[in-house]
N, C-alpha and C positions, 0 to 999 in steps of 0.2 A: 492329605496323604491318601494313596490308597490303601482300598477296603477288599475283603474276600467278598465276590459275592457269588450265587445259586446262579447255574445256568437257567433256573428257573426261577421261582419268585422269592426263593426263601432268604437269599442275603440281600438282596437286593430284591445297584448303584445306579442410509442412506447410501446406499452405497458411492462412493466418493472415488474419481477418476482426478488426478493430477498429470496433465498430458508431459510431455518432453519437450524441454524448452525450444523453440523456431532459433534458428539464428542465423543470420545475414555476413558474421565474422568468418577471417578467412579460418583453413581447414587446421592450421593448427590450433585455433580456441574452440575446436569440438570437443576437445578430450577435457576440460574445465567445464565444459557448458554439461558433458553430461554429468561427471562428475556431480555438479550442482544439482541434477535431478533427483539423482541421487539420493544426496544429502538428505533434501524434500523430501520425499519419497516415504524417507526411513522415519524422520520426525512426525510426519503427519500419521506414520501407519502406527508408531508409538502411542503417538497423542490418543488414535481412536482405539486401538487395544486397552491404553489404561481407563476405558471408558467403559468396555465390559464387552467392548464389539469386535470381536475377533473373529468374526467372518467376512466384516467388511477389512479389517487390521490384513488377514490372511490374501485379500484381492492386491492392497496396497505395498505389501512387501509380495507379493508373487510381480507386480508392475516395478519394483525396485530392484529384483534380482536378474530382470531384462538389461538394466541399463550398466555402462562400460562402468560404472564404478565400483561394482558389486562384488562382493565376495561371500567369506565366511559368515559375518555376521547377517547380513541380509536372508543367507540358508537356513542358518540357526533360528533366528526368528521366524521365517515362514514357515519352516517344521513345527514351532512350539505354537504359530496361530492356528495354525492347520490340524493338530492335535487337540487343541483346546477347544474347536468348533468341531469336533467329531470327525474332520477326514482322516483316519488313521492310515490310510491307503497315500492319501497325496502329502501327508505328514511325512511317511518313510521316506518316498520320493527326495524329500526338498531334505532332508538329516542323513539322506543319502549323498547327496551333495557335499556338504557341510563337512562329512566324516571324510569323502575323496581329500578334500583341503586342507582340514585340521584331523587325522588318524586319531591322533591321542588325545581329543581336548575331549574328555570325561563329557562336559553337559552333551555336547552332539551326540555320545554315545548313550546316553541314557535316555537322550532325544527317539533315537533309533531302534534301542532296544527296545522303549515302552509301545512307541507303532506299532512293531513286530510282536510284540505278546499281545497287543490288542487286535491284531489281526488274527491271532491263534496260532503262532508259530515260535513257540514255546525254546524250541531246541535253539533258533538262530537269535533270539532274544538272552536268553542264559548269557553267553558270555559276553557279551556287551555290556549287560548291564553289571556284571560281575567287575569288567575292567570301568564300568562307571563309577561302582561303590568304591572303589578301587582310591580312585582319583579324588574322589569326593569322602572321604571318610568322614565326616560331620554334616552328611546329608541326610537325612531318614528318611528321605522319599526313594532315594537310589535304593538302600537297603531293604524298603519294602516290596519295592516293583520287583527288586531279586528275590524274595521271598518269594512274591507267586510266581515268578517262573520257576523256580523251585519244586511250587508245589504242582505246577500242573506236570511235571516233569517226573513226579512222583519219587523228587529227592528230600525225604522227612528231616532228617539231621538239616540238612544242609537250610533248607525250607526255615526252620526252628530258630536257628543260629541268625539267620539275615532277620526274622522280624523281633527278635530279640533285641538285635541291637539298634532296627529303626525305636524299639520300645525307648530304649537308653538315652536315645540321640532326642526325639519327644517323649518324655513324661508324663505328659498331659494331654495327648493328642488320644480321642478316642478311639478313630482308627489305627495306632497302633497297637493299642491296648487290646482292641477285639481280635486285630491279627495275631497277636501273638499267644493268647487266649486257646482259639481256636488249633494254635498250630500244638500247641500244650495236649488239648483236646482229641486232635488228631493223634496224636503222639503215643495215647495212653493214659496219660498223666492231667485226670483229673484234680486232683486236689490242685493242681494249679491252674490252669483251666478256671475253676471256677473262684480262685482266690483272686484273678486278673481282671476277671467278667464281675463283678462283684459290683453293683450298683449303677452300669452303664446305663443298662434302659431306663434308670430313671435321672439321668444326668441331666442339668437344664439345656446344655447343649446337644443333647442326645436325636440322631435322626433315627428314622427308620431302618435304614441298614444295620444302624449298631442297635437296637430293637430286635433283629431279628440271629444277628449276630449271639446276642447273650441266649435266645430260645435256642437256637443251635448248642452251642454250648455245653447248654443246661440238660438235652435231651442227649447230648453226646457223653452226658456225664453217669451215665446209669443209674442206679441205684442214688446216686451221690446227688441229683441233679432236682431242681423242681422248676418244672418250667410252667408250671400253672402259675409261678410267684411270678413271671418274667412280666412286662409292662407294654403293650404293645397297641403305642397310640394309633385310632379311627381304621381298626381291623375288627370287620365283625365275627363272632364266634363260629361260623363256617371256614374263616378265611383262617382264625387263629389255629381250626384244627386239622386245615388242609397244612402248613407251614410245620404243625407236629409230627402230621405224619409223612411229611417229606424229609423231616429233620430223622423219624426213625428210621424210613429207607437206608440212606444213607450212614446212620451209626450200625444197623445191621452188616455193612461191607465191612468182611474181617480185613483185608488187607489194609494197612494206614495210606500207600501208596497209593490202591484204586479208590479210597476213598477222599483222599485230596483232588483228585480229577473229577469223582462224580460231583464234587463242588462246582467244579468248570470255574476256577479259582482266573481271576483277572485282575489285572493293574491297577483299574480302578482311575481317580483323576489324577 
């Protein structure tokens, strides 16, 4: 799920050609033969994405969405490889496709919207992914991506409400926990805040991010806060008190609003 993180350090988050069959049959078994390439196309780009390769996965459905059998799904997938290897730019592109096809089908939408807030275009992300949480109501990753568009949008209520209910929807997921933490935090409302944050950094599955998450937190918690207690594995004490005094920057901004931005709050994975 995604995580907030610091526009700066403080939160943070073979290639394989299958050509197109030859064929020598007459011109009405063209439309079968590509079809068939197709098919190929889509299982081999499967096969190497659940292998962890989704840069080579993104070449193989970008070659399967050339071919006559191609639709929806083909778009869908080379949007989610293409996201997943970092082109958030040729992600939009290809879920831009996908949404021409299928308008209402929720995953393209949320496909779409996550691009677009990770490209930093906050405003045209909002509702898309609003009508993705929409469609998927037992998704917690929709409801968090809405959450930071939310928040970089500087809508607090609203922001609060979507990572709340990604909290709901994962119980156990730390990054929802730190979001919703943090949106607490932002909020005012420390005691909860740090009643949500309350043991991440030293969780065994605990990364960095949510490390740095609970020091935010903690520092945003005023008086209320100890962020000396906070855990913060192979940062040396230079680095620990550059991330303090970036964490107090930012608790300094009175507004809640400009201070959800000066996070430069993102979708995360």
């Amino acid at each position: 799920m995604p995580s907030i993180f610091s526009r700066h350090t403080l939160l943070l988050a073979s290639f394989v050609l299958l050509g197109a069959c030859g064929s020598n049959a007459p011109s009405n078994a063209s439309a079968p033969a590509g079809d068939d390439a197709y098919q190929r196309l889509m299982k081999l780009a499967g096969d190497v994405e659940a292998r962890g390769d989704r840069g080579t996965a993104a070449t193989l459905y970008q070659r399967a969405v050339e071919q006559p059998g191609a639709g929806f799904e083909a778009w869908q997938r080379l949007g989610r490889a293409r996201l997943d290897s970092g082109n958030a730019r040729g992600a939009e592109q290809a879920y831009q496709k996908a949404v021409a096809l299928e308008p209402d089908n929720p995953a393209a939408l949320l496909g779409l919207g996550t691009a677009q807030l990770r490209l930093g275009y906050p405003e045209r992300a909002q509702p898309l992914l609003a009508s993705a949480a929409e469609g998927l109501p037992g998704d917690a990753q929709a409801f968090a991506r809405l959450g930071a568009a939310e928040a970089q949008l500087g809508n607090i209520a609203a922001m609060q409400r979507a990572f709340a209910t990604a909290r709901q929807l994962a119980p156990g997921d730390l990054d929802a926990r730190s979001n919703l933490a943090l949106a607490y935090a932002l909020n005012g409302d420390s005691a909860n805040a740090l009643r949500e944050i309350q043991g991440i950094d030293r969780a065994p599955t605990a990364q960095r991010r949510h490390q740095r998450n609970a020091l935010l937190v903690q520092v945003l918690a005023g008086a209320q806060g100890k962020p000396a207690s906070v855990q913060l594995d192979d940062t040396s004490t230079a680095q620990r008190q550059a991330l303090i005094a970036e964490a107090q920057r930012i608790a300094a901004i009175h507004d809640p609003a400009e201070r959800a931005r000066a996070l430069g709050l993102s979708a995360g994975q």
